[in-house]
N, C-alpha and C positions, 0 to 999 in steps of 0.2 A: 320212890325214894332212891337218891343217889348214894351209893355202896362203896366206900375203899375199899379194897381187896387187899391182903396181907401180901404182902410183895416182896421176895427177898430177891437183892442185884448185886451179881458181881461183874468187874469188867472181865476178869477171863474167863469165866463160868456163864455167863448171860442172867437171864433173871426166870425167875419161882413163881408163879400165881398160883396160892392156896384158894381155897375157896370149899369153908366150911361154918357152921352153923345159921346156915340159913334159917330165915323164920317156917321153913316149910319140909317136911319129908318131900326128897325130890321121889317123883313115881315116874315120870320120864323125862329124855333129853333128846334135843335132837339140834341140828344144823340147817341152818338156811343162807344158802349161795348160790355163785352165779345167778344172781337176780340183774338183770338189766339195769342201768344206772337211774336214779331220777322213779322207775318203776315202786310202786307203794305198795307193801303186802300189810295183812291183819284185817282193820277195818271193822272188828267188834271188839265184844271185853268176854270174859267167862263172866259164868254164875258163880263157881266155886273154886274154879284155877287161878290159884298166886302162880307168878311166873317171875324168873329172875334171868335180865339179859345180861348179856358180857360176847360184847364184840371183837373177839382174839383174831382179828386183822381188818382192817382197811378203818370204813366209817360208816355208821348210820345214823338216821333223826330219826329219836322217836315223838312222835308225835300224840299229845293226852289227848283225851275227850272233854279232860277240862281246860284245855288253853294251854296248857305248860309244851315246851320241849325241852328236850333232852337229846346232847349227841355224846355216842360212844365211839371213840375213836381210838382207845388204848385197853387193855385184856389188863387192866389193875383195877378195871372201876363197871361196878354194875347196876345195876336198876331192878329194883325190887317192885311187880306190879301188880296189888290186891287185884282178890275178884271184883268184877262190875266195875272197870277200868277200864276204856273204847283205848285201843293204842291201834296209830300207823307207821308203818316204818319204812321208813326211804333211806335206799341206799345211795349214798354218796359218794362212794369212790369203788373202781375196779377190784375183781379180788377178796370182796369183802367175805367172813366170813361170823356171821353172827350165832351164837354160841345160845339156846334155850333150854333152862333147866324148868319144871314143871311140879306142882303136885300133885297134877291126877293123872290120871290114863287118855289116849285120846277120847271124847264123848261127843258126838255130834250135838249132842242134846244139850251138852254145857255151853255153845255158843248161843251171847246173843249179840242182836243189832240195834244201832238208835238209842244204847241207854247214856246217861250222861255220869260223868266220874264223878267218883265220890268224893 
C-alpha cells in the first residue's frame, strides 16, 4: 500500500519527511545502494516481516508477486509491504538510494521463495 508521508516545504529552508506511525514497531533499518542500474534485488516475501520502503533519492520499481508495481522516485511517498508479499526491486536510475524500515531482526529462517501475494 502506497503511503504519503507528512511533508513540510519551504523554499528557503528545503523540505521535512516525517515519517511516523507506522503500522509496525520498526526493529530494524537499513539502506540499499550503488546497485547496478536495471539489476533486481529481493526475489521473496517474509513470513512475518512488514517492511516499509521510501526511496530518499533517485528511483525504483517495485515489483509484487501479485502483478502490481509500484515506483518510488520521491522521499514523501512510501510502500507499506505485509508479510507473505514476493517483492522485486529494480533500480532505475544512478545514485539511487532506497531507505528499509523493518519489523523484525534479520532471520534467515523468515525468508521465503515462490509464494504468491496475498
Amino acid at each position: 500500500m502506497i503511503v504519503s508521508l507528512e511533508t513540510h516545504r519551504s523554499e528557503r529552508r528545503g523540505s521535512l519527511t516525517v515519517l511516523e506511525d507506522l503500522p509496525f514497531k520498526v526493529k530494524r533499518v537499513f539502506f540499499i545502494y550503488n546497485v547496478p542500474l536495471e539489476e533486481m534485488r529481493g526475489g521473496h516475501a517474509h513470513k512475518k516481516t512488514h517492511q516499509f520502503f521510501v526511496c530518499v533519492c533517485g528511483a525504483v520499481l517495485i515489483k509484487m508477486g501479485d502483478g502490481k508495481d509500484y515506483i518510488l522516485d520521491c522521499p514523501d511517498i512510501g510502500l507499506h509491504v505485509p508479510p507473505m508479499n514476493i517483492v522485486n526491486i529494480v533500480f532505475l536510475t544512478e545514485n539511487t538510494t532506497l531507505l528499509v524500515l523493518a519489523s523484525e531482526k534479520f532471520d534467515k529462517e523468515d525468508y521465503t521463495y515462490g509464494v504468491t501475494s496475498d
